[in-house]
Z-matrix of the N, CA and C atoms (Angstrom, degrees):
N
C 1 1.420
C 2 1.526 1 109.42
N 3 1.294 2 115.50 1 143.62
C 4 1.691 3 119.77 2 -167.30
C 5 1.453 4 100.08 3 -90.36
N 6 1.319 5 110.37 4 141.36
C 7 1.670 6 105.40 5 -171.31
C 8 1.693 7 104.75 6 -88.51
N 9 1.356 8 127.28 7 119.61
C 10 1.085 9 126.07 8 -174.62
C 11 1.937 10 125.40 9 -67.34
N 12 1.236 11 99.97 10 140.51
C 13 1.497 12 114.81 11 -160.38
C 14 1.388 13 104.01 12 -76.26
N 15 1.638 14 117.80 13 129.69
C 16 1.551 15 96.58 14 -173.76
C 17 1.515 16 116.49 15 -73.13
N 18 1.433 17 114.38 16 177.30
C 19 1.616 18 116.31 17 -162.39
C 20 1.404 19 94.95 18 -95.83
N 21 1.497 20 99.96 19 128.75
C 22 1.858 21 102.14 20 179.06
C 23 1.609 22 100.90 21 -101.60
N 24 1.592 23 105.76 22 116.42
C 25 1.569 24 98.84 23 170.40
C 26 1.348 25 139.37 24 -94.26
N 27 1.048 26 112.79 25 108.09
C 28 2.059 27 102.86 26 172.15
C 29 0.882 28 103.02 27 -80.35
N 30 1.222 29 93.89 28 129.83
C 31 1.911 30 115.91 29 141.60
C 32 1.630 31 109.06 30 -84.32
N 33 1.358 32 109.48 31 152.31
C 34 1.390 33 127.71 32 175.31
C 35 1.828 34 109.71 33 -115.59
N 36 0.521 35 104.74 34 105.88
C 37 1.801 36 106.16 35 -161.79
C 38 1.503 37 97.30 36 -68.87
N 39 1.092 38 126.35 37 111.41
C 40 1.909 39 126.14 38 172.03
C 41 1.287 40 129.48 39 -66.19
N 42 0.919 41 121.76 40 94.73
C 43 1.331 42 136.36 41 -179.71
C 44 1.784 43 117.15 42 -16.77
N 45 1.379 44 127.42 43 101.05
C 46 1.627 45 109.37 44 -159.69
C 47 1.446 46 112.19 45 -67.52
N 48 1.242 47 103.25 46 163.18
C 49 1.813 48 101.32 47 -165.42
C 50 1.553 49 87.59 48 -104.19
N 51 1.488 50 94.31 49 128.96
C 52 1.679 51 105.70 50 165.77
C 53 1.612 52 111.44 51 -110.44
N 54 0.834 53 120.85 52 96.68
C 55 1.482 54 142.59 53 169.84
C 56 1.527 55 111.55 54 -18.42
N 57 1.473 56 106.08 55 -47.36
C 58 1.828 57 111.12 56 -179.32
C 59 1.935 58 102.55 57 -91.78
N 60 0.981 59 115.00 58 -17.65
C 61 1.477 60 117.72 59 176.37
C 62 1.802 61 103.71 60 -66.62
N 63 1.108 62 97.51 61 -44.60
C 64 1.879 63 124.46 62 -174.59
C 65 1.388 64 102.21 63 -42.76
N 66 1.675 65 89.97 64 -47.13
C 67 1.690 66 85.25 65 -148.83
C 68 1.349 67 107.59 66 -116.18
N 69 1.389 68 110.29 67 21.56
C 70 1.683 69 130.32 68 -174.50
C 71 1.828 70 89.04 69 -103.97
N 72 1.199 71 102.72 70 -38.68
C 73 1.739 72 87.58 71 -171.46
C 74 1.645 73 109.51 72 -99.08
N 75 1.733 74 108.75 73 -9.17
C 76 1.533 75 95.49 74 163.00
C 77 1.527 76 107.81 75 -93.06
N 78 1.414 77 113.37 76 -13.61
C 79 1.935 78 84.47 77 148.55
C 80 1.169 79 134.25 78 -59.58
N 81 1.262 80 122.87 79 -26.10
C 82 1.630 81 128.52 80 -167.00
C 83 1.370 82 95.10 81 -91.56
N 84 1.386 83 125.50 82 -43.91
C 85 2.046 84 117.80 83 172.50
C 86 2.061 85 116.89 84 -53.29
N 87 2.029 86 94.00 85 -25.24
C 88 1.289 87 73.74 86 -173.81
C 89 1.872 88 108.87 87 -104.86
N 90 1.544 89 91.23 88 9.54
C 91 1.916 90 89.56 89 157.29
C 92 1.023 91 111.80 90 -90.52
N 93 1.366 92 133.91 91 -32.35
C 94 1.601 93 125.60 92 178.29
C 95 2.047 94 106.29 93 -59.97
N 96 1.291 95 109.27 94 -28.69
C 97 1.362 96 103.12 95 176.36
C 98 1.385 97 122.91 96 -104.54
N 99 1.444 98 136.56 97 5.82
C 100 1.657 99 149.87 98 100.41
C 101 1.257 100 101.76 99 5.84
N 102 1.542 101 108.95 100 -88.85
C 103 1.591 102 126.45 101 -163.69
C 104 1.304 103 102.12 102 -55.91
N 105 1.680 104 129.42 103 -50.04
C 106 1.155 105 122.19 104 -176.58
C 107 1.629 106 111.83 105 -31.54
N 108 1.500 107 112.89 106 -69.10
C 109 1.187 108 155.56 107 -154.20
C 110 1.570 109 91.29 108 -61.46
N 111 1.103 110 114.11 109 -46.16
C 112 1.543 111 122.06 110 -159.89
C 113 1.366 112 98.16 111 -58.35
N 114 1.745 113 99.53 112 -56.14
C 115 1.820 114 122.14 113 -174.41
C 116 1.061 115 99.50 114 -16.47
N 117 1.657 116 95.37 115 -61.53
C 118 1.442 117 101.17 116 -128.31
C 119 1.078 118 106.26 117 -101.36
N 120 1.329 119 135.69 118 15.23
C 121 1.759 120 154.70 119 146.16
C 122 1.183 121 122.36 120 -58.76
N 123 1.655 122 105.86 121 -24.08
C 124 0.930 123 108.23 122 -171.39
C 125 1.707 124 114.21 123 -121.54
N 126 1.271 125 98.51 124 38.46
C 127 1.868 126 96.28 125 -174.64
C 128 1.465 127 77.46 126 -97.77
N 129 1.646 128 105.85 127 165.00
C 130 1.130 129 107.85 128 156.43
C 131 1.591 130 144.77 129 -93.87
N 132 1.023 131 136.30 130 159.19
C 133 1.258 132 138.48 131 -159.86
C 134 1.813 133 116.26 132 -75.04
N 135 1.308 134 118.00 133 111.49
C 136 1.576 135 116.55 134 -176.58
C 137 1.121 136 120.55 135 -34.39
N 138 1.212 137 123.73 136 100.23
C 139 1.821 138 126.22 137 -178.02
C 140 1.639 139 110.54 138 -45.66
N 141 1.386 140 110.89 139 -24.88
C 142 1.590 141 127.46 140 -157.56
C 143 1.965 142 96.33 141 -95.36
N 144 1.356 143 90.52 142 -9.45
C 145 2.062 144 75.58 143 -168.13
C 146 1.579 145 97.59 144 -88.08
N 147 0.920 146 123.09 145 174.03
C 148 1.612 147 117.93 146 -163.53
C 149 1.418 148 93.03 147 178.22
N 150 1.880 149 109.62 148 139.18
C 151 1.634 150 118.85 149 167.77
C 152 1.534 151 77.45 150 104.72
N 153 2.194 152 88.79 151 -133.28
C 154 0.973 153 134.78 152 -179.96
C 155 1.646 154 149.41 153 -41.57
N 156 1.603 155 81.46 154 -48.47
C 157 1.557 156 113.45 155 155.52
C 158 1.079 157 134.75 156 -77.62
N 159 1.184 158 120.37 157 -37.89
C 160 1.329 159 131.69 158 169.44
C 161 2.038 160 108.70 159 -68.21
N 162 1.211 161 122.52 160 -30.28
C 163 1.012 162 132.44 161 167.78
C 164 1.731 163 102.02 162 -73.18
N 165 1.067 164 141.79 163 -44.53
C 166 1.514 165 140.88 164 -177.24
C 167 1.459 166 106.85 165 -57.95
N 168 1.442 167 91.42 166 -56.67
C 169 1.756 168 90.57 167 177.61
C 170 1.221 169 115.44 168 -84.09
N 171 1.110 170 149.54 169 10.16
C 172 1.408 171 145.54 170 125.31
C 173 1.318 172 120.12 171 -32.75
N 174 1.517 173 102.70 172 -54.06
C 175 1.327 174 119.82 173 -168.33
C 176 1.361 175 111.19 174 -63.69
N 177 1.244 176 104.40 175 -49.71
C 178 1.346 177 119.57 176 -173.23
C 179 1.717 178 112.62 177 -67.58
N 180 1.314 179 123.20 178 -44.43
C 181 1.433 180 131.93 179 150.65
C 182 1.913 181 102.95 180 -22.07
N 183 1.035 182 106.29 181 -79.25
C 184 1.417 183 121.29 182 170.14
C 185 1.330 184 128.71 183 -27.26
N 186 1.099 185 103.62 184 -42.75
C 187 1.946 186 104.00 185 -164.05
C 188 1.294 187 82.98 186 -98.19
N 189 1.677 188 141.18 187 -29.98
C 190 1.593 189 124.15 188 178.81
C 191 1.958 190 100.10 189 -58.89
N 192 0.910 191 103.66 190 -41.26
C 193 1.340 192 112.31 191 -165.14
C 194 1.420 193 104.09 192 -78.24
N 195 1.151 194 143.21 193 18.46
C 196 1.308 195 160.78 194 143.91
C 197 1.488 196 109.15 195 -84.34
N 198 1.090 197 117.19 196 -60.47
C 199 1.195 198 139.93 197 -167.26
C 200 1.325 199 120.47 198 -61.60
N 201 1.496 200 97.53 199 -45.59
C 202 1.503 201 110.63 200 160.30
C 203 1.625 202 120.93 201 -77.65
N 204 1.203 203 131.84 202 -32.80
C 205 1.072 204 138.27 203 114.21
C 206 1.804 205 118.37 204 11.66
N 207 0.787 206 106.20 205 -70.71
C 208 2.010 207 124.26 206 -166.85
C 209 1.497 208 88.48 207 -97.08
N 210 1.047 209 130.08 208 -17.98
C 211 1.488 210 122.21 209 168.75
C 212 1.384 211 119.11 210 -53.43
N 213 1.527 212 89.44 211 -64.92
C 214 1.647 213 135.84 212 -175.30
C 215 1.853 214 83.88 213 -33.98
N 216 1.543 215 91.15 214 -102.54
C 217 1.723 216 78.81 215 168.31
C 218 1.101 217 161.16 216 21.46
N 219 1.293 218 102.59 217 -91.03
C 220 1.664 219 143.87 218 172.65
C 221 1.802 220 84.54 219 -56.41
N 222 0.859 221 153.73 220 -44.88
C 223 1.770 222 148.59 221 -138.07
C 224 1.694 223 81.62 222 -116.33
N 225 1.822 224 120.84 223 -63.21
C 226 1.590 225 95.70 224 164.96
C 227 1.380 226 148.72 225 5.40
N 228 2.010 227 94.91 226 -90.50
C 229 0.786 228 113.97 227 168.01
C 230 1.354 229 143.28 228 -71.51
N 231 1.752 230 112.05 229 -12.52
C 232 1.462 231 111.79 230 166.08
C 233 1.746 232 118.30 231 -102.50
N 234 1.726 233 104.78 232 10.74
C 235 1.534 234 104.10 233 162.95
C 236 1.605 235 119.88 234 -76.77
N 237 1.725 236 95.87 235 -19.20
C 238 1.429 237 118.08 236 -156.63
C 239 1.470 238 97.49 237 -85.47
N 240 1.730 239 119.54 238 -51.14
C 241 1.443 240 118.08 239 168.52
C 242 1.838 241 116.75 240 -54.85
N 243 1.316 242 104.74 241 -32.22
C 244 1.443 243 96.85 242 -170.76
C 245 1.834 244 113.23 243 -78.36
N 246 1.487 245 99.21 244 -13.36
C 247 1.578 246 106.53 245 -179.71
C 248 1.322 247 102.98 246 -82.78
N 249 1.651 248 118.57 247 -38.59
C 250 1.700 249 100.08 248 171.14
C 251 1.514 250 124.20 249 -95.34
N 252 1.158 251 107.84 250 19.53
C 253 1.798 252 122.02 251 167.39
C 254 1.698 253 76.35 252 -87.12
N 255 1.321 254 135.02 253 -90.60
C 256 1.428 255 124.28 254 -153.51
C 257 1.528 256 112.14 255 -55.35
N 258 1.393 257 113.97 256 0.49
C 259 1.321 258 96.14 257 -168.89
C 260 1.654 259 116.01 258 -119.01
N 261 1.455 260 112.12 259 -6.16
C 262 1.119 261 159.70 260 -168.82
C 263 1.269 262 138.84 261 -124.27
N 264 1.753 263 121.06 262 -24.33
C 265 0.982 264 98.81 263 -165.62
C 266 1.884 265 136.74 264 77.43
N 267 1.150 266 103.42 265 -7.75
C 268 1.602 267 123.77 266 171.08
C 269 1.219 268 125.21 267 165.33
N 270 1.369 269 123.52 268 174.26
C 271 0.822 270 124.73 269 -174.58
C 272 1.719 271 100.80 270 -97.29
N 273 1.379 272 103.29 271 152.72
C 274 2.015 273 116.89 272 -167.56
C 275 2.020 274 90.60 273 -106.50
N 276 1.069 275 100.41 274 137.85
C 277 1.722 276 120.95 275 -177.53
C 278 1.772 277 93.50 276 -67.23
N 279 1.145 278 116.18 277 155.54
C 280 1.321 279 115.10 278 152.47
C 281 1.206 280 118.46 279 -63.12
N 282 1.548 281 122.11 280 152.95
C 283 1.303 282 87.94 281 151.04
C 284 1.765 283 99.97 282 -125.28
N 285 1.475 284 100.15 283 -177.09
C 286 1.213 285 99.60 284 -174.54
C 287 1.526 286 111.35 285 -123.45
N 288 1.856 287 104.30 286 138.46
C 289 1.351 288 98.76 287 -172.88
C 290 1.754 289 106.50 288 -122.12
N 291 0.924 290 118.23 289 47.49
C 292 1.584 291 141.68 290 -172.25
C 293 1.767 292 102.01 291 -76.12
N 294 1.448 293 109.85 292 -46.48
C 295 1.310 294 110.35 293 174.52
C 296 2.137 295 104.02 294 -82.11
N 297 0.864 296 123.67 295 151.41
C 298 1.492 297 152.72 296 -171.96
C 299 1.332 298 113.27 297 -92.17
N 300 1.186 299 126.45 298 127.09
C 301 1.744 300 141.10 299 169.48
C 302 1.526 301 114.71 300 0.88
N 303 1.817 302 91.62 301 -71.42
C 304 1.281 303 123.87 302 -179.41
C 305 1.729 304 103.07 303 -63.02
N 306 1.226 305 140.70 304 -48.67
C 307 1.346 306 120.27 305 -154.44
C 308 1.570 307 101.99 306 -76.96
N 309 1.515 308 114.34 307 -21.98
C 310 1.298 309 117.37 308 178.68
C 311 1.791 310 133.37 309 -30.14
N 312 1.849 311 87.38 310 -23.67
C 313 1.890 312 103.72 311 -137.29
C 314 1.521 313 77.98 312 -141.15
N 315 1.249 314 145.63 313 3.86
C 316 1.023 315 136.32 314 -173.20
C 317 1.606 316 102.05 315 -78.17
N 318 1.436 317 133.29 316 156.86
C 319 1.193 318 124.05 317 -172.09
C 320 1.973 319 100.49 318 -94.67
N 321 0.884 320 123.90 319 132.64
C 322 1.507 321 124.94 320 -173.58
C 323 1.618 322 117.10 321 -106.24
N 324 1.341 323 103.70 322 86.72
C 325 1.853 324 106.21 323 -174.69
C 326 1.090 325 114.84 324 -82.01
């Protein structure tokens, strides 16, 4: 019987996750893909496509420009979390004011 070799263990030490590091460089991934978006909004449209195609790529013009759109946003709202992580210490919940003064206090049977 072969005498067994003892087990050598690595550890790989994990890199700690910094929350504002996170979201400092997926701001910068989602301006590099802005500009993409921008580009490419802005090529112009094949004089030669006609009908069908020319309607696709319209379309398609369009939904980037939505998209970029919801980008826009999306980069908004996570410049806005990362300013009150630095400014704060965390990020603050929304809150929501959809319900009214009055329904607050209303008695609920």
């Amino acid at each position: 019987m072969q005498a067994r070799r003892p087990r050598i263990r690595t550890t790989v030490k994990k890199k700690k996750f910094n929350t504002a590091v996170e979201m400092q460089s997926f701001l910068e991934s989602m301006e590099g893909a802005i500009r993409n978006m921008v580009a490419e909004i802005k090529k112009p449209v094949d004089p030669d496509l006609t009908g069908s195609s020319r309607k696709a790529e319209l379309q398609a013009i369009k939904q980037t420009a939505a998209d970029c759109k919801d980008m826009f946003r999306m980069r908004m709202e996570t410049e806005k979390m990362l300013r009150e992580l630095q400014e704060n210490g965390g990020v603050e919940e929304e809150r929501d004011f959809s319900a009214g003064f009055a329904e607050k206090y209303v008695d609920k049977t």
